[in-house]
N, C-alpha and C positions, 0 to 999 in steps of 0.2 A: 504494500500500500504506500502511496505516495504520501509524504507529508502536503499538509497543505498551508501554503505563504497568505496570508487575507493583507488586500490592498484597500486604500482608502483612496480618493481623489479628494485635494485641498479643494476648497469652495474659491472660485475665483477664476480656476483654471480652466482650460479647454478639456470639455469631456470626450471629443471627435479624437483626441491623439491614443490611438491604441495602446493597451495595459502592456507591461513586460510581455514577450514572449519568446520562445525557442525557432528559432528560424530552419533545424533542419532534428530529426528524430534523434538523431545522437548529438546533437549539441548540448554542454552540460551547463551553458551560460545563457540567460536568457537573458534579449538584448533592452537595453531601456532609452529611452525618448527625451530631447529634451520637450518638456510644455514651462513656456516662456509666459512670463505675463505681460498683458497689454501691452505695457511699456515697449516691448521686445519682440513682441507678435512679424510685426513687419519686416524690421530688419536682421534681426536674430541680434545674436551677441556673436561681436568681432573682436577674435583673439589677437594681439600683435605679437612678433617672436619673442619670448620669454614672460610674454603676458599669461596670468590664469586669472580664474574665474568659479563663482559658486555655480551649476548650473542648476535648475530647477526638472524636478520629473513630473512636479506634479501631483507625489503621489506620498502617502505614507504607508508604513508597511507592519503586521502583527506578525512577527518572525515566531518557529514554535519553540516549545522549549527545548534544550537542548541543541541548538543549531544556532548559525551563524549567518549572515548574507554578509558573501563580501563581493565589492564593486571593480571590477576590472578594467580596465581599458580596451577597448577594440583593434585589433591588429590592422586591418585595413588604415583608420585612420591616423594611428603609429607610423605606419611604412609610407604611406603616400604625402602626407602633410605635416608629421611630425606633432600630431595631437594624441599626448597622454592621460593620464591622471597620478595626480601627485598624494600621498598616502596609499600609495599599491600595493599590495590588495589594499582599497579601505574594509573596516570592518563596522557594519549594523550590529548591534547586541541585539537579545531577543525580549530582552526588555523597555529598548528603543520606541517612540510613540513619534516622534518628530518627524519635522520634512523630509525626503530624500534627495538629497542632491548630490552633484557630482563636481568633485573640483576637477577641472581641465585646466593644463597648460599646453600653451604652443610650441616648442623646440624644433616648431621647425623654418625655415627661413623666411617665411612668405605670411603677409597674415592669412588667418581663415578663420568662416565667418560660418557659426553653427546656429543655424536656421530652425523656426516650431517645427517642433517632429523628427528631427534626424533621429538618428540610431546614435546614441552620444558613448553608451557603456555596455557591461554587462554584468550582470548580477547572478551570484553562485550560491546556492542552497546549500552550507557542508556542516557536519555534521561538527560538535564542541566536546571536547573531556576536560573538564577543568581537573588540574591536578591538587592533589596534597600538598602543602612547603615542608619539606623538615630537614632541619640544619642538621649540621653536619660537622666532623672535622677533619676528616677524610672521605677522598671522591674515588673508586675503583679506578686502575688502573686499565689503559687499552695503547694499543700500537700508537694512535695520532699522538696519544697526551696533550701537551698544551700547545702543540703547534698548530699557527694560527692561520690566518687566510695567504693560500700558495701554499701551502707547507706539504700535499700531498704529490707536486708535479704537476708536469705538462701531459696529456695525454692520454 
Protein backbone atom coordinates (compact mmCIF):
# COMPACT_ATOMS: atom_id res chain seq x y z
CA UNK A 1 0.00 0.00 0.00
CA UNK A 2 1.02 3.28 -0.87
CA UNK A 3 1.40 5.94 1.67
CA UNK A 4 -0.57 8.69 1.12
CA UNK A 5 1.04 12.67 0.90
CA UNK A 6 -2.41 15.19 1.57
CA UNK A 7 -1.95 18.44 -0.26
CA UNK A 8 -3.54 21.68 0.43
CA UNK A 9 -3.70 24.63 -2.01
CA UNK A 10 -2.98 28.20 -0.34
CA UNK A 11 -6.04 30.59 -0.85
CA UNK A 12 -4.88 33.02 -3.31
CA UNK A 13 -3.24 30.92 -5.66
CA UNK A 14 -4.15 29.49 -9.09
CA UNK A 15 -6.10 26.40 -8.74
CA UNK A 16 -5.69 25.51 -12.83
CA UNK A 17 -1.75 24.71 -12.03
CA UNK A 18 -1.71 20.90 -11.64
CA UNK A 19 -0.91 19.07 -8.14
CA UNK A 20 2.70 17.39 -7.97
CA UNK A 21 2.85 14.55 -10.10
CA UNK A 22 5.16 11.51 -11.54
CA UNK A 23 5.79 12.17 -15.04
CA UNK A 24 6.63 8.48 -16.07
CA UNK A 25 5.72 4.89 -13.86
CA UNK A 26 9.10 4.58 -12.50
CA UNK A 27 9.98 7.94 -11.63
CA UNK A 28 10.51 8.16 -7.87
CA UNK A 29 10.25 12.11 -7.94
CA UNK A 30 7.23 13.68 -8.49
CA UNK A 31 7.68 16.85 -10.28
CA UNK A 32 6.29 20.33 -8.72
CA UNK A 33 5.12 23.68 -10.22
CA UNK A 34 6.00 26.99 -9.78
CA UNK A 35 2.02 28.97 -8.88
CA UNK A 36 3.35 32.46 -8.69
CA UNK A 37 1.15 35.12 -7.34
CA UNK A 38 -0.56 37.86 -9.12
CA UNK A 39 2.30 39.93 -8.76
CA UNK A 40 4.35 37.29 -10.89
CA UNK A 41 1.48 35.62 -12.83
CA UNK A 42 2.70 37.51 -16.06
CA UNK A 43 6.10 37.76 -16.09
CA UNK A 44 7.27 34.96 -13.97
CA UNK A 45 10.25 35.59 -11.69
CA UNK A 46 13.70 36.21 -13.43
CA UNK A 47 16.60 34.76 -12.00
CA UNK A 48 20.02 36.78 -12.98
CA UNK A 49 23.50 34.57 -12.79
CA UNK A 50 24.16 33.92 -9.15
CA UNK A 51 20.68 35.23 -8.20
CA UNK A 52 18.09 32.93 -6.11
CA UNK A 53 14.87 33.16 -5.16
CA UNK A 54 11.83 31.71 -2.77
CA UNK A 55 9.68 30.19 -5.36
CA UNK A 56 6.14 29.48 -4.49
CA UNK A 57 4.19 25.93 -5.25
CA UNK A 58 1.33 26.91 -4.00
CA UNK A 59 0.69 24.23 -2.01
CA UNK A 60 1.20 22.88 1.46
CA UNK A 61 1.68 19.48 2.39
CA UNK A 62 0.42 16.76 5.41
CA UNK A 63 3.79 14.50 5.13
CA UNK A 64 2.84 10.94 7.04
CA UNK A 65 4.59 9.96 9.96
CA UNK A 66 7.60 8.51 9.79
CA UNK A 67 8.61 9.83 6.36
CA UNK A 68 10.29 12.67 4.81
CA UNK A 69 9.80 14.97 1.40
CA UNK A 70 12.70 16.01 0.23
CA UNK A 71 12.89 18.74 -2.64
CA UNK A 72 15.32 18.06 -5.60
CA UNK A 73 16.33 19.93 -8.31
CA UNK A 74 15.48 18.93 -11.94
CA UNK A 75 18.29 17.61 -14.03
CA UNK A 76 17.19 19.15 -17.24
CA UNK A 77 17.00 22.59 -15.83
CA UNK A 78 20.69 21.88 -14.12
CA UNK A 79 22.30 20.87 -17.57
CA UNK A 80 20.75 23.24 -19.85
CA UNK A 81 20.40 26.78 -17.81
CA UNK A 82 22.29 26.08 -14.82
CA UNK A 83 19.02 26.20 -12.44
CA UNK A 84 19.47 24.43 -9.17
CA UNK A 85 18.22 24.58 -5.75
CA UNK A 86 20.29 25.57 -2.92
CA UNK A 87 19.70 23.35 0.47
CA UNK A 88 19.82 19.82 -1.79
CA UNK A 89 18.20 17.75 -0.91
CA UNK A 90 15.82 20.28 1.16
CA UNK A 91 14.19 18.55 3.70
CA UNK A 92 9.90 18.94 4.60
CA UNK A 93 9.46 17.24 8.23
CA UNK A 94 6.31 15.56 8.60
CA UNK A 95 5.29 17.80 11.04
CA UNK A 96 5.80 20.78 8.74
CA UNK A 97 2.00 22.65 8.04
CA UNK A 98 3.61 25.62 6.11
CA UNK A 99 4.09 26.84 2.44
CA UNK A 100 6.04 24.94 0.02
CA UNK A 101 8.49 26.50 -1.73
CA UNK A 102 11.45 26.12 -3.44
CA UNK A 103 14.63 28.11 -3.23
CA UNK A 104 16.24 28.29 -6.81
CA UNK A 105 19.57 29.63 -7.84
CA UNK A 106 20.82 30.57 -11.29
CA UNK A 107 24.77 29.23 -11.98
CA UNK A 108 24.39 29.50 -14.82
CA UNK A 109 25.58 32.27 -17.29
CA UNK A 110 22.60 33.67 -18.91
CA UNK A 111 19.50 34.86 -16.98
CA UNK A 112 16.38 32.66 -16.90
CA UNK A 113 13.08 33.55 -16.28
CA UNK A 114 10.74 30.70 -14.41
CA UNK A 115 7.27 31.21 -15.63
CA UNK A 116 3.26 30.13 -13.72
CA UNK A 117 3.44 26.58 -14.09
CA UNK A 118 6.97 25.38 -15.14
CA UNK A 119 8.16 22.14 -13.76
CA UNK A 120 10.52 24.07 -11.19
CA UNK A 121 11.60 20.75 -8.73
CA UNK A 122 10.84 17.41 -7.56
CA UNK A 123 9.76 16.00 -4.50
CA UNK A 124 10.62 12.50 -2.93
CA UNK A 125 8.59 10.44 -0.44
CA UNK A 126 11.48 8.53 1.79
CA UNK A 127 11.03 6.87 4.31
CA UNK A 128 12.96 8.54 8.23
CA UNK A 129 14.70 6.39 11.29
CA UNK A 130 15.45 8.62 13.77
CA UNK A 131 18.38 7.37 15.66
CA UNK A 132 19.34 6.87 19.40
CA UNK A 133 22.41 9.42 20.65
CA UNK A 134 24.74 7.74 23.19
CA UNK A 135 28.10 8.99 23.82
CA UNK A 136 30.70 7.20 24.00
CA UNK A 137 34.59 7.14 24.53
CA UNK A 138 35.48 4.88 22.08
CA UNK A 139 34.23 4.41 18.37
CA UNK A 140 35.11 0.73 16.73
CA UNK A 141 37.69 0.51 14.70
CA UNK A 142 37.42 -0.05 10.58
CA UNK A 143 40.13 0.00 7.55
CA UNK A 144 39.17 4.13 6.48
CA UNK A 145 39.55 5.26 10.22
CA UNK A 146 39.66 8.99 10.24
CA UNK A 147 40.68 9.54 6.92
CA UNK A 148 38.85 12.16 5.41
CA UNK A 149 37.50 13.38 2.01
CA UNK A 150 40.01 11.69 -0.97
CA UNK A 151 41.47 9.42 1.60
CA UNK A 152 40.04 6.39 -0.32
CA UNK A 153 41.72 7.09 -4.14
CA UNK A 154 41.06 7.61 -7.48
CA UNK A 155 39.12 5.07 -9.10
Amino acid sequence: MRPVLRLSRIDGFDPAVPLPGYETEGAAGADLRANLPDTHRNGGITLYPMQRALVSTGLRVEIPPGFELQIRPRSGLALKHGITLLNTPGTIDSDYRGPLGVIAVNLGADPFTIRHGDRIAQMVLAPVVQARMELTETLSDTARGSGGFGSTGRG
